[in-house]
C-alpha positions in Angstrom: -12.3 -13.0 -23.9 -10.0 -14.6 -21.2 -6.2 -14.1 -21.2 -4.4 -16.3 -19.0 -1.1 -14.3 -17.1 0.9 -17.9 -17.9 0.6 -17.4 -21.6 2.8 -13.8 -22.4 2.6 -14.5 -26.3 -1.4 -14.2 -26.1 -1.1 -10.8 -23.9 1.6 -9.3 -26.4 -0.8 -10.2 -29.6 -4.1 -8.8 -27.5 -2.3 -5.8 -26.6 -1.2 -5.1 -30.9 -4.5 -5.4 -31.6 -6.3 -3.3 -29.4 -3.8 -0.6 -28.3 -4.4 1.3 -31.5 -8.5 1.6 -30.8 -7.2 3.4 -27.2 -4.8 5.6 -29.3 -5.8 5.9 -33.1 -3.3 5.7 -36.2 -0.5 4.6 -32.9 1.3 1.6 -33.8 2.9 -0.9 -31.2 6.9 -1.0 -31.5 7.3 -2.9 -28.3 5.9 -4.5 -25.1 7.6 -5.3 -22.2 6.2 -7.4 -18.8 6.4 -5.2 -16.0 4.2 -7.9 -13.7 2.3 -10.8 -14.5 -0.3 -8.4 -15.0 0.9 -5.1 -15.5 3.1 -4.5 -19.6 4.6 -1.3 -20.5 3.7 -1.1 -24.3 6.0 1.5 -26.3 5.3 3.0 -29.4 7.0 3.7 -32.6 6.6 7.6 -32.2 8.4 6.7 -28.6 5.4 7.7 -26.1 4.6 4.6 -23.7 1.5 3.9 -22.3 0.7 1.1 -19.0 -1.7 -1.7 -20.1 -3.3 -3.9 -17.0 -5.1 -6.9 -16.8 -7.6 -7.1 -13.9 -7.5 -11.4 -13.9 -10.2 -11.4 -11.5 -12.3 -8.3 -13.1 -14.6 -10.8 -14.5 -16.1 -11.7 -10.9 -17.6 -8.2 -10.2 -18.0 -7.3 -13.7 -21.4 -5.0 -14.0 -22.1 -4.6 -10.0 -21.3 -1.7 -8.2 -18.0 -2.7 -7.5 -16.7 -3.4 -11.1 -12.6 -3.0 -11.1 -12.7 -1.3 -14.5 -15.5 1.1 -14.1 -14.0 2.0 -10.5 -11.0 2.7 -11.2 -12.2 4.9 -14.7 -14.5 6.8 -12.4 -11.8 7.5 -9.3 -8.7 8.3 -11.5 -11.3 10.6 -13.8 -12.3 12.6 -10.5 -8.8 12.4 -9.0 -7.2 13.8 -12.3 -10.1 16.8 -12.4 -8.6 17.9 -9.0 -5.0 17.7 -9.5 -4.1 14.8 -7.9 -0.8 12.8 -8.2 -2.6 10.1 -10.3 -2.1 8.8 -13.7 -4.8 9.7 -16.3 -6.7 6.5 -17.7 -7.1 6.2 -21.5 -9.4 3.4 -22.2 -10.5 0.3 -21.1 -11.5 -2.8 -22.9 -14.0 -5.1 -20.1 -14.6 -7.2 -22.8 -11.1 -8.3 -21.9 -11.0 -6.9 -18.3 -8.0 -4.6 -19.6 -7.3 -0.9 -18.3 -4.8 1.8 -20.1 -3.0 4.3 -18.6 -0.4 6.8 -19.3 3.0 6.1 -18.6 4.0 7.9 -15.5 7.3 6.4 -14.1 10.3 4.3 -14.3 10.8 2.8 -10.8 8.0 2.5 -7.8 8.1 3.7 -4.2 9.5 0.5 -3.3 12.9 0.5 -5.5 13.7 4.1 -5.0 12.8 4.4 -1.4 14.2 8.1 -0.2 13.5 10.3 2.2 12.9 13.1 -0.5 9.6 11.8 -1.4 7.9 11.5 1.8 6.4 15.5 1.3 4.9 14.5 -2.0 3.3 11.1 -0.3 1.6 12.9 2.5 0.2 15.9 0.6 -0.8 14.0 -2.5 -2.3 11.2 0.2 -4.4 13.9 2.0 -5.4 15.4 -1.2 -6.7 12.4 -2.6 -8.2 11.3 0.5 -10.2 14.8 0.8 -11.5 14.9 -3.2 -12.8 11.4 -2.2 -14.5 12.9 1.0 -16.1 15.2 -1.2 -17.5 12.7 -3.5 -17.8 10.2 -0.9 -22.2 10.2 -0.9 -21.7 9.0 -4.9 -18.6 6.8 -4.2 -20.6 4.7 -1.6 -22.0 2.3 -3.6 -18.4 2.0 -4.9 -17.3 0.5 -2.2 -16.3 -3.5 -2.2 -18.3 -5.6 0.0 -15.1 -6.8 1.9 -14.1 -3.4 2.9 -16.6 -1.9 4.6 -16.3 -0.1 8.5 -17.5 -3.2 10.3 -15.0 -5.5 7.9 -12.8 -3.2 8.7 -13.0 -3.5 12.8 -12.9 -7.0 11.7 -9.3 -7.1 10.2 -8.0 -5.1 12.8 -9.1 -7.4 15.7 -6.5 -9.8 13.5 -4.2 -7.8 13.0 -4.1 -6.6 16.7 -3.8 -10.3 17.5 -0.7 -10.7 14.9 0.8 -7.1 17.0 0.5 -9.4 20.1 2.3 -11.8 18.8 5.0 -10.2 17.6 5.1 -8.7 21.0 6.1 -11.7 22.8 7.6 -13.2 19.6 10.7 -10.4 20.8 10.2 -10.2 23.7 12.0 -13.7 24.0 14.4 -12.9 21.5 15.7 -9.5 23.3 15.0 -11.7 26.6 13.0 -9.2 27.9 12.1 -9.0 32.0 8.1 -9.4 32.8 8.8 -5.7 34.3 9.3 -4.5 31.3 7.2 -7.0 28.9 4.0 -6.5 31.3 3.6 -2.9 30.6 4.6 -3.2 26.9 1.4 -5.7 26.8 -0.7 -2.9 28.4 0.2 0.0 25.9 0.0 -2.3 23.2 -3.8 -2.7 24.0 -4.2 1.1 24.6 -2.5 2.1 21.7 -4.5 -1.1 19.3 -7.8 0.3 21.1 -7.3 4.3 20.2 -6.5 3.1 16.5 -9.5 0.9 16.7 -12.3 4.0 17.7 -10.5 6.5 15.8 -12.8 7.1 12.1 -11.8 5.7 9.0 -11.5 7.6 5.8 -12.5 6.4 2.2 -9.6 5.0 0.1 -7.8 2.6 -1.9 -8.0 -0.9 -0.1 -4.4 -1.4 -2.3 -1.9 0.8 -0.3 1.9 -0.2 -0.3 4.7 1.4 -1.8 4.8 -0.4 -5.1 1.9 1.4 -5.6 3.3 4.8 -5.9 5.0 5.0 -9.3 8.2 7.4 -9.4 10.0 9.1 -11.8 13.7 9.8 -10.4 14.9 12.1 -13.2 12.1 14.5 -12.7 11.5 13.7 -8.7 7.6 12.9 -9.2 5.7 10.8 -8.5 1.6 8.9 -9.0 -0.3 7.0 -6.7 -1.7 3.5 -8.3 -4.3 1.2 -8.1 -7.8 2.3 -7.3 -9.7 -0.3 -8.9 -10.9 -1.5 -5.2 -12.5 1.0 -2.6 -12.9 0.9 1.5 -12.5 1.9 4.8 -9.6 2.4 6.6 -7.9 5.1 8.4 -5.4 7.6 6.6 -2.5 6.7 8.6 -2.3 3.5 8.2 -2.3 3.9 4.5 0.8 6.3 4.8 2.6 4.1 7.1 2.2 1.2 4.6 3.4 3.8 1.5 6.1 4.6 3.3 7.7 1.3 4.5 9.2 -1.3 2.4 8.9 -5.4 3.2 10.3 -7.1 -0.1 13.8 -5.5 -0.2 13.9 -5.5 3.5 12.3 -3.3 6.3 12.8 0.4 6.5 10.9 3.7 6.8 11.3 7.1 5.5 9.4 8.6 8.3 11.7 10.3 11.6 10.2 12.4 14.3 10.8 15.4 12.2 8.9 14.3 10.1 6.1 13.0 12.2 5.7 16.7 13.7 5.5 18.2 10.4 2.7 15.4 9.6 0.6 16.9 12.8 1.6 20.5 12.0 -0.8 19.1 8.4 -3.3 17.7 10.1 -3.5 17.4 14.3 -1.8 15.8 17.1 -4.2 13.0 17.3 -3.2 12.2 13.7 0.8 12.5 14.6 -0.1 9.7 17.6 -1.8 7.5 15.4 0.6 7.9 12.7 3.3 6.5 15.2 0.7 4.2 16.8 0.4 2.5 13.1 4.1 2.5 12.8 4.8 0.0 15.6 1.9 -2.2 14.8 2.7 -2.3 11.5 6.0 -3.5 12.4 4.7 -6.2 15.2 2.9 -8.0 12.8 6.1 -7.7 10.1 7.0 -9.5 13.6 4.9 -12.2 14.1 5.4 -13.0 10.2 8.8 -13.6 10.8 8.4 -15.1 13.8 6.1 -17.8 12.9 8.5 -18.5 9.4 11.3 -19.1 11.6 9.4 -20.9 14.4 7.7 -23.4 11.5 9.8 -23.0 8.3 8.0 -25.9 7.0 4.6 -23.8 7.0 6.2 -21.1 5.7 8.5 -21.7 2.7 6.8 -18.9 0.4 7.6 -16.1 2.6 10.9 -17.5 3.8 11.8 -17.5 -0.1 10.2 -13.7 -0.2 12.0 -12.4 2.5 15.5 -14.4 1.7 17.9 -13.5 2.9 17.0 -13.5 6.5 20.0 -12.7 8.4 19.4 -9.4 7.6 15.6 -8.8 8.5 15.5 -9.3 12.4 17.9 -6.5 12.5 16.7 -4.1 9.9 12.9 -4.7 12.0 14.4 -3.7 15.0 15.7 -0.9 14.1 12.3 0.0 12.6 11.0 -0.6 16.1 13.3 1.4 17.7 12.5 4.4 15.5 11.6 7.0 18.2 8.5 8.3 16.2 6.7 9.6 19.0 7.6 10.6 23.0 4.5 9.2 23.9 4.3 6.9 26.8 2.6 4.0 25.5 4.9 4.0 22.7 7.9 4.4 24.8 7.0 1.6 26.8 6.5 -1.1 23.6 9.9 0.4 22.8 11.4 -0.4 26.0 11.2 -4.5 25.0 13.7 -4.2 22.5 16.4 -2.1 24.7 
C-alpha cells in the first residue's frame, strides 16, 4: 500500500483506519500535517500521538537497513536506558508508517535558546554511549552509504566546500594574502585533525529540527533514527545546535565549549570548535555560489530569502571566539 505525500486526503483516511489497531478502542478526533511526511493525529480523549511516513521505506524494506525495523529497534534500546527519545508505538511496513508518542510542540530549530544546550550535550553523549554499547549488534544496522570510509569520503567534499568558503570571504572582507595564506594553512590542519580523529555510531539525520521541544515544560527528544552511520560526535552537536532555515546562529560560546571538554576532553572541546568553523565555511561556499550563479541556485536562494540578512548573521557565526587555539584564530583573522 503506497500513499503519495501529494494526496493529504488519502493520508488522513489511512491514518482513521489504522490509528486505532496502534491504540485499541482510541478514536481519531483530528489530524493535522506537521510535514509532508510527518501528521500529528489527536484523539477524542485528547492524548496525541506522531504518525510518519517513511516515502522511501519501501527501497530497503526487509534488509538490514530497513527504516522501520531500525528505528523500532534504536528508539526501543534508547528508551530502556533513559534517553531523551520518544517511545515508538507501532508501525504498519505494510504502509511504511511509524507511530510515536507525542513529545513536543515546537523543534530545536523554532525555539532556539541557549537553555537547552545542557540537555543537547548530555542526552547526545548518552545516546551516543548506549549505542557504543550495543554497537557489535547495531553493525549490521548500519546504511551502506554511511559507513567509516563513506564517511572520509564526504568529508574530503566537504573540506573542499570549507575551502571555498574560505576564499569565497576572503574577497568579500578583502582580506591581504598575509593574512589569507595562513588562514589556508590552519584550515588544512584543522580539516586534517577532524579527518583522523574516530567516528562514533549515530543518527546519519542530525539538525536541529530534529530535536523536538516542549517549551512549557523545558524538555526536550531527539528524532529520527530510522538511518544509522559513522560520524564523529561533534559534528552532530554542532549541527543540533546551529540553525540555517531561519538564519545562522549558534547556542554554543566559549563558556560553554569549556564545560563541553570539562564532559569529555580537550581534544573533543578543539574539535568541537574545529567543526564549528567548517560548518560555517561551507554555510559559506553555499551562499557564495547562490549569489555568484543565482540562476543555478533559485531553490536555496528561495530557502534562505531574505538574504540581506545572512552574510551578516554568518559572520558573526564565524567570529564566534569558540576556541583560543591558533589555527582557529588564524581562519578568524580573514574576517577582521
Amino acid at each position: 500500500m503506497a500513499i503519495s505525500p501529494a494526496d493529504p486526503d488519502a493520508a488522513a483516511e489511512y491514518l482513521r483506519g489504522f490509528v486505532p489497531q496502534v491504540l485499541p478502542s482510541a478514536t481519531v478526533a483530528s489530524i493535522s500535517p506537521l510535514t509532508g511526511e510527518v501528521w500529528l493525529v489527536t484523539l477524542e480523549d485528547r492524548r496525541r500521538l506522531v504518525a510518519k511516513h517513511q516515502l522511501w521505506g519501501f527501497l530497503a524494506q526487509d534488509q538490514p537497513h530497513d527504516l522501520l525495523a531500525v528505528e523500532t529497534e534504536v528508539l526501543g534500546l534508547l528508551g530502556q536506558a533513559g534517553c531523551p527519545v520518544p517511545r515508538v508505538l507501532g508501525s504498519d511496513p505494510r504502509a511504511q508508517f511509524i507511530f510515536f508518542e507525542y513529545c513536543g510542540s515546537q523543534t530545536l530549530e523554532q525555539a532556539h535558546h541557549p537553555a537547552y544546550l545542557p540537555q543537547v550535550i548530555e542526552g547526545l553523549l548518552h545516546i551516543e554511549t548506549v549505542l557504543r554499547q550495543h554497537q557489535d549488534s547495531l553493525g549490521r544496522r548500519v546504511m551502506p552509504q554511511a559507513q567509516p570510509e563513506i564517511l572520509l569520503e564526504h568529508w574530503a567534499e566537504a573540506t573542499a566546500r570549507a575551502r571555498f568558503g574560505l576564499e569565497w570571504l576572503a574577497r568579500q572582507s578583502e582580506a591581504s594574502p598575509a593574512i589569507l595564506e595562513p588562514a589556508r594553512q590552519a584550515l588544512e590542519q584543522v580539516c586534517a585533525f577532524l579527518a583522523a580523529r574516530p567516528p562514533s555510531l549515530g543518527t546519519t539525520d542530525y539538525n536541529p529540527r530534529n530535536i523536538v521541544v516542549e517549551p512549557a515544560l523545558a524538555t526536550l527528544r531527539f528524532i529520527e533514527f530510522a538511518k544509522l552511520g559513522w560520524d564523529w560526535t561533534e559534528r552532530r552537536l554542532v549541527q543540533y545546535t546551529n540553525t540555517l532555515r531561519s538564519g545562522f546562529g549558534s547556542l554554543f560560546d566559549q563558556d560553554q565549549v569549556e564545560r563541553y571538554a570539562a564532559r569529555t576532553d580537550e581534544d573533543a572541546a578543539r574539535a568541537l570548535a574545529y567543526h564549528h568553523l567548517v560548518f560555517c565555511l561551507n554555510a559559506a561556499a553555499m551562499l557564495g555560489q547562490a549569489l555568484d550563479a543565482p540562476g543555478e541556485n533559485a531553490a536555496l536562494l528561495r530557502a534562505w530569502a531574505p538574504l540581506s540578512p545572512r552574510l551578516g548573521q554568518l559572520v558573526r557565526c564565524l567570529r564566534l571566539p569558540l576556541s583560543t587555539d591558533l589555527w582557529a584564530v588564524t581562519i578568524r583573522k580573514v574576517l577582521a
